[in-house]
Backbone as a chain_set.jsonl record, in Angstrom:
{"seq": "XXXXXXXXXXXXXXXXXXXXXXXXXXXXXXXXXXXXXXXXXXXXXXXXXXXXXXXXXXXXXXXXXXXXXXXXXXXXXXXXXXXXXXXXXXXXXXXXXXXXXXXXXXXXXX", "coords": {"N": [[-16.726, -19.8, -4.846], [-13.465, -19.135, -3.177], [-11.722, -16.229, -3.783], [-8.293, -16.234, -4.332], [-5.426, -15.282, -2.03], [-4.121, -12.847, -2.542], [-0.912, -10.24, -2.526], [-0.733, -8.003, -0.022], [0.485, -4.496, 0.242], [0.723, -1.637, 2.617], [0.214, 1.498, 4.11], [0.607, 3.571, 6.554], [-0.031, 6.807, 6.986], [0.98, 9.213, 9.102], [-0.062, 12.552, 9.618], [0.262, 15.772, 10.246], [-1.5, 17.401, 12.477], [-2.825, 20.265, 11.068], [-2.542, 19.635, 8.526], [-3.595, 17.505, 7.65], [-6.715, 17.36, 6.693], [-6.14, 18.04, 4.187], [-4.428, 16.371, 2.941], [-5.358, 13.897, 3.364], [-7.339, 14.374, 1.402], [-5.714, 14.659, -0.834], [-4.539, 12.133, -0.674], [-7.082, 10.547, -1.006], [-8.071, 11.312, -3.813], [-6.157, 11.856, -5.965], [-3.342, 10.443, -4.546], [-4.564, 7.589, -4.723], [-5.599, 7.605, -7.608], [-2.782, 7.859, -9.408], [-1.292, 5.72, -7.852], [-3.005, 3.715, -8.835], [-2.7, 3.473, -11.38], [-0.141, 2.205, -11.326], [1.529, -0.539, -13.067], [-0.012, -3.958, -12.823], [-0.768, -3.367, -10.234], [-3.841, -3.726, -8.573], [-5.954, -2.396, -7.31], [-6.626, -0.297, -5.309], [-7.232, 1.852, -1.989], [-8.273, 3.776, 0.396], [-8.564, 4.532, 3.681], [-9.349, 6.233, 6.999], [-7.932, 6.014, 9.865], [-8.304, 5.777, 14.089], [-7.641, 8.359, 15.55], [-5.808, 10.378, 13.437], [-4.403, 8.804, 11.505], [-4.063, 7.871, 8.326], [-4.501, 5.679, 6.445], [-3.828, 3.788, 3.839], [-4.264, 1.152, 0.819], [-2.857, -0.71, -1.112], [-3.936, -3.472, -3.1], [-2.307, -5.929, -5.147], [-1.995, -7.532, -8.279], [-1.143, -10.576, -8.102], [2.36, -12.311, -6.451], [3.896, -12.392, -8.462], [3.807, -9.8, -9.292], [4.599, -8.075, -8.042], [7.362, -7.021, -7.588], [7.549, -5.838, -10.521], [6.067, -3.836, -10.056], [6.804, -2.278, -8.039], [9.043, -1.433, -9.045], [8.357, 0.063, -11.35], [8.077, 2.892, -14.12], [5.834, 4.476, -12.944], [5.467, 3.749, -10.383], [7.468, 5.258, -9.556], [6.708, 7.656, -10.252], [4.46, 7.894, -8.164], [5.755, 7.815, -6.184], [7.577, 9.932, -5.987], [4.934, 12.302, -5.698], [4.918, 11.558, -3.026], [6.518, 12.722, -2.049], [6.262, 16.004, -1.552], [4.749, 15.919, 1.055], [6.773, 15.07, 2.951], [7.314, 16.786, 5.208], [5.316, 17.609, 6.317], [4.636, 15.316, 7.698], [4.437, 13.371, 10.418], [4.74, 10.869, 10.571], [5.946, 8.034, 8.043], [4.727, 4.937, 7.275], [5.535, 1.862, 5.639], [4.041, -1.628, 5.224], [4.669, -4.804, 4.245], [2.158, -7.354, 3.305], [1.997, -10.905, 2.534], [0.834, -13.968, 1.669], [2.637, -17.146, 3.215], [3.495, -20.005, 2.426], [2.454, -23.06, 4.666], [5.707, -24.227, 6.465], [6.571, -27.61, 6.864], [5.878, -29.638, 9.297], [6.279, -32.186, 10.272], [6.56, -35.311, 8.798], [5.648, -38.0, 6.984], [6.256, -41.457, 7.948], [4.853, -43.657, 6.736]], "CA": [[-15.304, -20.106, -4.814], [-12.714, -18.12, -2.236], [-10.623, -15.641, -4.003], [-7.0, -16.423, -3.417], [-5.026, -14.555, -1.466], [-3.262, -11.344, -3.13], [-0.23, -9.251, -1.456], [-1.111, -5.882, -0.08], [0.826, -2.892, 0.561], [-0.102, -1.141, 3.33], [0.588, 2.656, 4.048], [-0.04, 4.612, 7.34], [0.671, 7.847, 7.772], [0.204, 10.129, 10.235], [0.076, 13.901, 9.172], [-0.162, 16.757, 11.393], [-3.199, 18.221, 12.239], [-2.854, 21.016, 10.489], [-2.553, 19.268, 7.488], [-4.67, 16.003, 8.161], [-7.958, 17.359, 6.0], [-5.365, 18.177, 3.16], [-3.424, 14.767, 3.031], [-6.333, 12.718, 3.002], [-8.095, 14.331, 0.184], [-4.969, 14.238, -1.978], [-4.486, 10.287, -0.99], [-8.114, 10.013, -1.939], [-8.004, 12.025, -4.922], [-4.164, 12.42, -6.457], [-2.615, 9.064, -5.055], [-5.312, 6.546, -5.36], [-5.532, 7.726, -9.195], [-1.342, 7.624, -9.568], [-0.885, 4.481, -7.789], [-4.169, 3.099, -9.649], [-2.075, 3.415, -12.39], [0.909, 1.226, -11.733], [1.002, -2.048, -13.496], [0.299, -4.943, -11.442], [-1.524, -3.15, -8.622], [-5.362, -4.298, -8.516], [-6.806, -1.899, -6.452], [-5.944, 1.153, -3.727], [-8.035, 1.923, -1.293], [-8.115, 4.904, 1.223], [-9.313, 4.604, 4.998], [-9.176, 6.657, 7.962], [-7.937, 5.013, 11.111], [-8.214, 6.628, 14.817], [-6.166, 9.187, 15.944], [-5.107, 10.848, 12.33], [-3.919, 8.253, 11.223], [-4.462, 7.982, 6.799], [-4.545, 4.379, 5.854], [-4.015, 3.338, 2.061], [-3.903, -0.356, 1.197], [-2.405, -1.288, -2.55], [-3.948, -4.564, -3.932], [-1.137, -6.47, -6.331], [-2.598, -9.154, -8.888], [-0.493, -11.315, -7.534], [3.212, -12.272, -5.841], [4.955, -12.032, -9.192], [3.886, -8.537, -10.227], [4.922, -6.767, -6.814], [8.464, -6.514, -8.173], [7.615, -5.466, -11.272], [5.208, -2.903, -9.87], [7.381, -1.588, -7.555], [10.232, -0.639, -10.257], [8.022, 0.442, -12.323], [7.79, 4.159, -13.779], [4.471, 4.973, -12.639], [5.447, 3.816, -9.014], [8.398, 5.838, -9.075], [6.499, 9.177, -9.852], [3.74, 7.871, -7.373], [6.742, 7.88, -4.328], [7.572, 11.544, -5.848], [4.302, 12.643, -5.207], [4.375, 11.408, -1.639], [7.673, 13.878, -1.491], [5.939, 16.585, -0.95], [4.588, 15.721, 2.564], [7.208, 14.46, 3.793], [7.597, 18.079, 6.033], [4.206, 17.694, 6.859], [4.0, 13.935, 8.344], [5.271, 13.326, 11.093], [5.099, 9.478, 10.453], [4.865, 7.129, 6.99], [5.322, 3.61, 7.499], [4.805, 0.999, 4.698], [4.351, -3.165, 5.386], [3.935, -5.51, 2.684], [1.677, -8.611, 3.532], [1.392, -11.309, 1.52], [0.968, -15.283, 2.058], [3.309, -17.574, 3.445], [3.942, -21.406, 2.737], [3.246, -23.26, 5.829], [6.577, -25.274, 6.368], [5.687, -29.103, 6.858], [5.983, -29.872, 10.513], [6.546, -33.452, 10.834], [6.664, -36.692, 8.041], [4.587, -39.414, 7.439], [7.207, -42.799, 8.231], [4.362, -45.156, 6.201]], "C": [[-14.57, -18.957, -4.124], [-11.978, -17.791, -3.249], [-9.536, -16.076, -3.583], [-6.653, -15.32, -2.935], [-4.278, -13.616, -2.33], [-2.647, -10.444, -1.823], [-0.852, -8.023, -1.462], [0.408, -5.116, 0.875], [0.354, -1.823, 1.233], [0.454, 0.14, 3.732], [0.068, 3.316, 5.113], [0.771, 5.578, 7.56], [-0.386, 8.834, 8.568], [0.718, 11.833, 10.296], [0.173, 14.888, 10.017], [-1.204, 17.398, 11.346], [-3.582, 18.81, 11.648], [-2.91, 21.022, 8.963], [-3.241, 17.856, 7.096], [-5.738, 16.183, 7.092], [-7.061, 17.351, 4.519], [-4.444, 16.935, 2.285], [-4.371, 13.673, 2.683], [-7.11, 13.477, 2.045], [-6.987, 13.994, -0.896], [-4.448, 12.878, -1.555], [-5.789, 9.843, -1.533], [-8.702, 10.306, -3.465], [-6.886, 11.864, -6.014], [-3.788, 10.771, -6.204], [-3.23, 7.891, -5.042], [-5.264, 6.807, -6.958], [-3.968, 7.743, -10.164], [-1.255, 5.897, -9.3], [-1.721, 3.317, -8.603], [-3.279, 3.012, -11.314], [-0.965, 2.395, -12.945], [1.314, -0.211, -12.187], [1.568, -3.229, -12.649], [-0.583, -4.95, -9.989], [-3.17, -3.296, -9.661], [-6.451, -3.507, -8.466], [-6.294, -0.84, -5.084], [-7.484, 1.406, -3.099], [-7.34, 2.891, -0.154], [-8.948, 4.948, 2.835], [-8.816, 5.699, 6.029], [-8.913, 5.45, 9.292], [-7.924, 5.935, 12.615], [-7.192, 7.42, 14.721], [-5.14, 9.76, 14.936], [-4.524, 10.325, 11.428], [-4.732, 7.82, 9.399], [-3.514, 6.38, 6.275], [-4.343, 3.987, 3.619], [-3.418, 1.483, 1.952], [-3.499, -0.069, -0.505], [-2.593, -2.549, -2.756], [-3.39, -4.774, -5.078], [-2.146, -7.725, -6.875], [-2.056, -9.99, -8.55], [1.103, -11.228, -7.12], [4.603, -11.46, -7.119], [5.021, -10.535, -9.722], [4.314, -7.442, -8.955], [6.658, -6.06, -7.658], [8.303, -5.793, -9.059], [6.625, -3.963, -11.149], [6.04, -1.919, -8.905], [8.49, -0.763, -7.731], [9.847, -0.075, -11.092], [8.228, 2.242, -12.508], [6.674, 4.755, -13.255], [4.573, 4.859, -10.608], [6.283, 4.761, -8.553], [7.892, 7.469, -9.105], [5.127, 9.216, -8.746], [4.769, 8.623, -5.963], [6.707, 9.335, -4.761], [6.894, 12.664, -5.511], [3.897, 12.546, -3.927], [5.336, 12.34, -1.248], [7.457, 14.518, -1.031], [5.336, 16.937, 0.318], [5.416, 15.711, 3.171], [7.549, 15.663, 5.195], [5.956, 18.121, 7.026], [3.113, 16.433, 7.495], [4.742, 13.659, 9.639], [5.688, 11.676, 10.889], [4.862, 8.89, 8.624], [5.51, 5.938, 7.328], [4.782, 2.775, 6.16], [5.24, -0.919, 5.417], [3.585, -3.719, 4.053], [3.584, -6.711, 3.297], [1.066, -9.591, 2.065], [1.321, -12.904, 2.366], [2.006, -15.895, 2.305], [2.953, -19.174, 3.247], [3.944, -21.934, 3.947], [4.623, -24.362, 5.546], [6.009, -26.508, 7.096], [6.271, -29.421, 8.408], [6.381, -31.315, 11.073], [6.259, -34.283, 9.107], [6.221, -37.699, 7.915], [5.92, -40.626, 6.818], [6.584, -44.261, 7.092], [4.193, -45.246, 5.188]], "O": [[-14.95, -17.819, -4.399], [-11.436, -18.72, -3.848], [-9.536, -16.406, -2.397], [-7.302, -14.308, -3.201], [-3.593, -14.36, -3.032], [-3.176, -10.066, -0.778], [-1.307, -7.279, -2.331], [0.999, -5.393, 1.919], [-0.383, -1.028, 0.65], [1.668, -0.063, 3.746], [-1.04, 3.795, 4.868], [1.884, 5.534, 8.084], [-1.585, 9.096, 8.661], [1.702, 12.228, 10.92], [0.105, 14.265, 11.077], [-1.765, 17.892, 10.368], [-4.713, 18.527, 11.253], [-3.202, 21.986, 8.254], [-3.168, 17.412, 5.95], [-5.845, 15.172, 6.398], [-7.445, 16.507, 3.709], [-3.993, 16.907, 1.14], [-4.179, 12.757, 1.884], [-8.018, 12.672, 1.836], [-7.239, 13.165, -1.771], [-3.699, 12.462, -2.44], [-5.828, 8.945, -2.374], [-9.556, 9.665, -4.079], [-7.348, 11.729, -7.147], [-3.833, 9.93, -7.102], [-2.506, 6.947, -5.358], [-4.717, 5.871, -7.541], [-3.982, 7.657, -11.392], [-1.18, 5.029, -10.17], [-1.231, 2.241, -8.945], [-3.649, 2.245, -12.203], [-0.762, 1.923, -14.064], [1.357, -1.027, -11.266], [2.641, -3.503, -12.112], [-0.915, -5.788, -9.15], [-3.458, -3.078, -10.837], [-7.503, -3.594, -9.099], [-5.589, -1.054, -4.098], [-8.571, 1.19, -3.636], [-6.151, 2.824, 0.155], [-10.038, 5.518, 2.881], [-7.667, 6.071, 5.788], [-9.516, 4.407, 9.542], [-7.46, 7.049, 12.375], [-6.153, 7.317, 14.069], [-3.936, 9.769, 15.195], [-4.057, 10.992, 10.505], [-5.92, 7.5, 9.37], [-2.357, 6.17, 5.911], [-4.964, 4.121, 2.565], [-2.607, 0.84, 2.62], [-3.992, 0.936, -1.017], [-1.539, -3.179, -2.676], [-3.702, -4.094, -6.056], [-2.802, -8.544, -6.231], [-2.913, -10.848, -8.763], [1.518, -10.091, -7.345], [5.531, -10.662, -6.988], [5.95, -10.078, -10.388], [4.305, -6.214, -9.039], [6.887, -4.938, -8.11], [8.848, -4.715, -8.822], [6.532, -3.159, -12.077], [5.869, -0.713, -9.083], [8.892, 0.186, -7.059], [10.66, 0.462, -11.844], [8.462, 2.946, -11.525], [6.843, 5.972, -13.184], [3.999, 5.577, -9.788], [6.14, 5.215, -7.418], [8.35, 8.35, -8.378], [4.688, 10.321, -8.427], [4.559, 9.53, -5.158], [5.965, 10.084, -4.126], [7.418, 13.719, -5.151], [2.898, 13.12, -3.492], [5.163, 12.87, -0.151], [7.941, 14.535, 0.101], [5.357, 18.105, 0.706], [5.257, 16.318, 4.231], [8.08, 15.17, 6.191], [5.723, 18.596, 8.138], [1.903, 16.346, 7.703], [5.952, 13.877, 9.569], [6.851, 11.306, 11.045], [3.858, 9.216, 7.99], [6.7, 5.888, 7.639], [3.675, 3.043, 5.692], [6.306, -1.312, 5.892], [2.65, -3.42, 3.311], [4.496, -7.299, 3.878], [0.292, -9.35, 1.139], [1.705, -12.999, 3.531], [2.884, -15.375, 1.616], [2.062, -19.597, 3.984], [4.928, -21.706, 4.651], [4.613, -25.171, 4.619], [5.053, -26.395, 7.863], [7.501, -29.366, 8.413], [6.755, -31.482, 12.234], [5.68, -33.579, 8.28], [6.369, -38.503, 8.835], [6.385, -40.672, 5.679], [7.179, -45.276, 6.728], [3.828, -46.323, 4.717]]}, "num_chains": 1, "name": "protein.A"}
């Protein structure tokens, strides 16, 4: 049986060199084990992508617990812990993907 689909939360940043080996141990260390925490989320996960770039994905149990995961306290001292970078990223971007409804394209007349 296919899993359904679950939203993710997706996180790239891009550190400066100088701080690149440092950034990705404390996302694989520090905020996988914070955000692992927040209720609702599933699952974190930590990748490398070319070019410096420090990937983190956030699996949500599903659509209804993003809200509630994203107000939560545990998310809010997760973001505080991303504070301290922020001098030492030059980029963070976050996208949230989740499923979409297709809309019905045409009507059956019979």
């Amino acid at each position: 049986m296919r899993e359904r689909f679950r939203p993710l939360l997706v996180m790239r940043a891009w550190p400066a060199p100088e701080h690149f080996e440092a950034f990705a141990r404390w996302a694989r260390e520090v905020h996988v084990r914070d955000t692992g925490a927040v209720p609702g989320v599933r699952r974190v996960e930590v990748g490398l992508a070319p070019e410096g770039v420090v990937l983190v994905v956030y699996v949500f149990e599903d659509a209804d617990s993003v809200p509630v995961a994203l107000q939560s306290p545990e998310a809010a001292y997760a973001r505080g812990t991303l504070q301290q970078w922020l001098g030492k990223v030059y980029e963070v971007r976050f996208e949230m993907l989740t499923a979409v409804a297709p809309e019905q394209a045409f009507a059956s007349i019979n």
